[in-house]
C-alpha positions in Angstrom: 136.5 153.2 143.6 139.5 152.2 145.0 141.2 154.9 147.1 145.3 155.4 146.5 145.8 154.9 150.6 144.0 151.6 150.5 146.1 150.4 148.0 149.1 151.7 149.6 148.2 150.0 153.2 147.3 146.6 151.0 150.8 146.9 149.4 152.3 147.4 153.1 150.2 144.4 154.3 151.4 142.2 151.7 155.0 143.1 152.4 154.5 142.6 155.8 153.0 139.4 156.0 154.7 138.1 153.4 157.4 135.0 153.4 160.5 136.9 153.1 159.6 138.9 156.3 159.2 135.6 158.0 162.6 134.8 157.0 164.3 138.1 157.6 163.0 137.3 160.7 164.2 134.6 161.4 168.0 135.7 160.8 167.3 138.7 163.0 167.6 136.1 166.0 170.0 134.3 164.5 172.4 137.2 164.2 171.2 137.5 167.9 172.1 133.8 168.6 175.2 135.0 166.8 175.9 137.8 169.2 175.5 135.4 172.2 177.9 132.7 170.9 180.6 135.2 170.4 180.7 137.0 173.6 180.0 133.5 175.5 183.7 133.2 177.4 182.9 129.9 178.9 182.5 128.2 175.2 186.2 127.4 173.5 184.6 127.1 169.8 183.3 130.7 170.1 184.3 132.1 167.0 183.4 129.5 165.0 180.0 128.8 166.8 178.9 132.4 166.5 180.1 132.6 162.5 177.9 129.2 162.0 175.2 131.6 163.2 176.0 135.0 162.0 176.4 133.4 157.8 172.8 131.5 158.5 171.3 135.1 159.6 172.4 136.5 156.7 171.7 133.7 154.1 167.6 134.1 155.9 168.1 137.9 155.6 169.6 138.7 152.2 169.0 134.8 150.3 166.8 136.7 147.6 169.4 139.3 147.1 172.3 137.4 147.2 173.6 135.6 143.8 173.5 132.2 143.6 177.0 131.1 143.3 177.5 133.3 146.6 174.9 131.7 148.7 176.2 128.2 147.4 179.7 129.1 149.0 177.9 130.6 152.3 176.4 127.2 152.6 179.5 125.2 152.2 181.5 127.4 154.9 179.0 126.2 157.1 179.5 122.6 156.3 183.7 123.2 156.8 182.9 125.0 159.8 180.4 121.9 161.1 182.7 119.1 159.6 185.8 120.5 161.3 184.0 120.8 164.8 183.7 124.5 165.6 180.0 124.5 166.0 179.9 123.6 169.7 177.1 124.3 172.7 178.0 127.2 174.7 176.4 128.0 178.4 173.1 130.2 178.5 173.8 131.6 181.9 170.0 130.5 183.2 171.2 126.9 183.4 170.0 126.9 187.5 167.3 129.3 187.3 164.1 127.9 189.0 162.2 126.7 185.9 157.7 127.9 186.3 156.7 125.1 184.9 155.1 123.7 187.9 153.3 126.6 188.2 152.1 127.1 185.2 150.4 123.7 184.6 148.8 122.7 180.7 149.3 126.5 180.5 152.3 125.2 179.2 151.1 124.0 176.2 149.4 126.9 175.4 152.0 128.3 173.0 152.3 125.7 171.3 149.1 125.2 169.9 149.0 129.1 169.2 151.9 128.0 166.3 148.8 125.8 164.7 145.9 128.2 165.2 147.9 131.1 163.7 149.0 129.1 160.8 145.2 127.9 160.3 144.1 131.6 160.3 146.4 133.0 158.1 146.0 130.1 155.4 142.2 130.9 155.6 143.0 134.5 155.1 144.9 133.7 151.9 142.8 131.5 150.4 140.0 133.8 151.0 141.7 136.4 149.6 142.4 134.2 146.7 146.0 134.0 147.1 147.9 130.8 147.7 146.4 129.3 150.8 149.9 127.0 150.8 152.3 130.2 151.0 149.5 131.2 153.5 149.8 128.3 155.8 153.8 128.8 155.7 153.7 133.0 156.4 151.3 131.8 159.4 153.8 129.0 160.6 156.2 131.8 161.1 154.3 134.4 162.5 152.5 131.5 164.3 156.0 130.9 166.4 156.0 135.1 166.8 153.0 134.4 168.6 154.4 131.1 170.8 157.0 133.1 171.8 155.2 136.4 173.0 152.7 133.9 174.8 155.0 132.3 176.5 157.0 135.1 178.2 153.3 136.2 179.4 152.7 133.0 181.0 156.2 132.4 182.4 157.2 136.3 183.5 160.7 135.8 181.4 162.6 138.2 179.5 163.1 138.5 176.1 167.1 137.8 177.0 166.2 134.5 178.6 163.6 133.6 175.6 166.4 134.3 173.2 169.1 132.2 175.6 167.0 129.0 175.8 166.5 129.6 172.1 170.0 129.6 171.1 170.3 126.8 173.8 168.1 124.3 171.8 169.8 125.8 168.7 173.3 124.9 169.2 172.3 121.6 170.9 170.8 120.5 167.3 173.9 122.5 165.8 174.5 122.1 162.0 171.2 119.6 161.9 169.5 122.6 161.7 170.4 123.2 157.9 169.6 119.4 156.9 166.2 119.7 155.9 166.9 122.3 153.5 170.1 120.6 152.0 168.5 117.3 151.9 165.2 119.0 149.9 168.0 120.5 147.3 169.0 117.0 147.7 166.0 115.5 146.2 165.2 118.4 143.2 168.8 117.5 141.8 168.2 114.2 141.8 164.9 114.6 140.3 166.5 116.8 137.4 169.7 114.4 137.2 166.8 111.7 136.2 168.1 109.3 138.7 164.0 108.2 139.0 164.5 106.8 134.9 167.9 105.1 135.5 166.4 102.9 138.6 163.1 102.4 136.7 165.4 101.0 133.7 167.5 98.7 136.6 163.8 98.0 137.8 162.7 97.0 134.5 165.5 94.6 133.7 165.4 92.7 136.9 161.3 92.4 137.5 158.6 91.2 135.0 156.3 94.3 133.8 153.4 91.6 135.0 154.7 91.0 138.3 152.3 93.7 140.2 153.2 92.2 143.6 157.2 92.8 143.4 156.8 96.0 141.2 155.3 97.4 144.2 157.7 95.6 146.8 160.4 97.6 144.6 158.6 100.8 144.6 158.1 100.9 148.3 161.6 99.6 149.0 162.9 102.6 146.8 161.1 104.9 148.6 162.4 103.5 151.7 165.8 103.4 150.9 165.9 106.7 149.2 164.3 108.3 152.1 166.7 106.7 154.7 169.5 108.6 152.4 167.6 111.9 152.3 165.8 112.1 155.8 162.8 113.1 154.3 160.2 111.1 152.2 159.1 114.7 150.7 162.4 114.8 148.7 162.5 111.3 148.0 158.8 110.9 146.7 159.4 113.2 143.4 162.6 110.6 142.2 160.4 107.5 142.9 157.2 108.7 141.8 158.5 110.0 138.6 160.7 107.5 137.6 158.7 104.1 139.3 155.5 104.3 140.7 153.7 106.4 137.4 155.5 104.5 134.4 155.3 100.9 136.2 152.4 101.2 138.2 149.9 103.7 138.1 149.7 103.5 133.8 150.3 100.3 133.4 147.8 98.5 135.8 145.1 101.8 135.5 145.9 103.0 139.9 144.0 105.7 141.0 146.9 108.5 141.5 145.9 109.6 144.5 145.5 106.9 146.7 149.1 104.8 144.9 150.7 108.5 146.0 149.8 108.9 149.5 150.6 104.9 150.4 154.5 105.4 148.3 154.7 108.6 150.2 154.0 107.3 153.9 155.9 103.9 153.2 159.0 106.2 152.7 158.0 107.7 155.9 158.6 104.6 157.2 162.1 105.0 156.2 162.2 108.5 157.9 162.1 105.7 161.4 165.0 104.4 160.6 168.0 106.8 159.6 170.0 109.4 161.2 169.5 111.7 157.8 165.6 112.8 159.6 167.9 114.7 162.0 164.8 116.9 163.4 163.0 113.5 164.4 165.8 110.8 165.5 168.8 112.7 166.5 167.6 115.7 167.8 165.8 114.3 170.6 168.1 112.3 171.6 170.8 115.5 171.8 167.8 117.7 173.7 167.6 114.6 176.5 171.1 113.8 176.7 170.3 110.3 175.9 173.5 107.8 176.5 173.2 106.4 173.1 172.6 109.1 170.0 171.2 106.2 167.7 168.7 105.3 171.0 165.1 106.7 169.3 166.5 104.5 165.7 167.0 101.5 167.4 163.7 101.3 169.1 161.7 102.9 166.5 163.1 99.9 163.7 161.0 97.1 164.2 158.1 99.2 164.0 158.6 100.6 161.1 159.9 97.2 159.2 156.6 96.3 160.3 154.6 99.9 158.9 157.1 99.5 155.6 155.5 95.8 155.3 151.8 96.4 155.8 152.0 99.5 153.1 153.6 96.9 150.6 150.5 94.8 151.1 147.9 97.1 151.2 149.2 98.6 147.7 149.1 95.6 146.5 145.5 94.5 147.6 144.2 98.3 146.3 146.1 97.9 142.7 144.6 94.5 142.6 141.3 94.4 143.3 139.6 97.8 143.5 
């Protein structure tokens, strides 16, 4: 029989290691970050740096408490404050410390591959408890960095105030990007629900024979593409393609297997994630953390390649559809 304490410490588990602690978590340091940017003399934009970070804390912290409409507002003070440039990078104060990692060696790497392994663990965990192993994998992710982070102020003899100074460092360099993978995600379930997928499969319809397998799927990876390069992310772009080109013109029509029409759409829109600004995280962010001359450098050498990736997943869905 189950005892009243277990239940009670199971309860306290699951609230623990559950995904809202991960993201009150996560505005914890950004009110920190917050803290930093508004007591940081040497950075002109201070007030409006530190409010860019002290509205995102609270959005992590309070999101399923706060109405709506409220949150919606939050999010578009951010976007003035961005647009109107006073979200600037502000000086850490450990800019010419001696930096360990010399000394330290592939050590280095060790906390990053703890993110990984925590996040394997605790999606096992879940799934073996029979709980979603997918919200599993995403408590882990965050906990995962928990881990990086203690791991790394072992290895390199820091302090939590330097951790937290290099962290708001790589923070303000990405700046507002940091919010685009979440807006362009909201980006792609509007869409979905506006049912802009059924007006391009009716444009689709009127321009291409219902026959013609071979340019059916040239248009259904070039929408992919293209709606990718406008959202950043071929995750929000697959659900407006798939459910408005690639099921009613493809996979029922000519009898595709699902699966494997889904996973060559999806990575010929990653192809698109190569070649547009809007994938912020991969194309504009490294070029900010390496002070790279030109911001548009990692796009520009990254385009033939994928022109080329975009073109070989066109053919291979074609030969798959065709003949197998």
């Amino acid at each position: 029989m189950t005892t009243p304490l277990f239940i009670s410490f199971a309860q306290l588990a699951g609230h623990m290691f559950s995904l809202e602690s991960v993201y009150v978590l996560t505005g914890l340091v950004l009110l920190v970050f917050a803290c930093m940017a508004f007591t940081d003399r040497t950075n002109h934009r201070r007030i409006g740096s530190g409010m860019f970070w002290l509205v995102l804390g609270i959005i992590f912290i309070f999101g399923s408490l706060l109405p709506y409409w409220l949150t919606g507002l939050m999010v578009l003070f951010l976007v003035i404050l961005d647009g109107a440039g006073r979200v600037v990078r502000g000086r850490t104060g450990h800019e010419n410390e001696d930096r360990p990692e010399s000394r330290i060696g592939n050590r280095i790497f060790w906390p990053v591959l703890a993110i990984p392994a925590v996040t394997f663990v605790f999606a096992g965990i879940f799934r073996i408890a029979g709980m979603d192993a997918n919200r599993g994998a995403l408590v882990g992710l965050g906990f995962g960095g928990i881990a990086g982070m203690l791991l790394g102020l072992k290895l390199t003899g820091g302090t939590v105030r330097m951790m937290m100074s290099e962290g708001r460092r790589l923070n303000e360099a990405m700046g507002a990007v940091n919010i685009l993978p979440q807006l362009l995600a909201s980006l792609g379930v509007i869409f979905t629900a506006a049912g802009v997928g059924d007006l391009i499969a009716g444009g689709i319809q009127q321009v291409i024979p219902a026959d013609n397998l071979f340019l059916l799927v040239v248009a259904n990876c070039l929408g992919m593409a293209l709606f990718t390069i406008v959202m950043g992310n071929s995750f929000a772009a697959f659900p407006v393609i798939a459910t408005g080109v690639l099921v009613p013109l493809i996979i029922k029509p000519f009898g595709v297997n699902p699966a494997m029409a889904a996973i060559i759409t999806l990575t010929a829109g990653s192809s698109g994630t190569l070649m547009t600004p809007m994938a912020a995280n991969f194309n504009i962010v490294p070029a900010a953390l390496l002070n790279m001359r030109d911001e548009y450098g990692v796009i520009r050498f990254q385009l033939p390649f994928a022109l080329t990736i975009w073109s070989f997943h066109v053919l291979l869905l074609w030969i798959l559809t065709k003949y197998y």
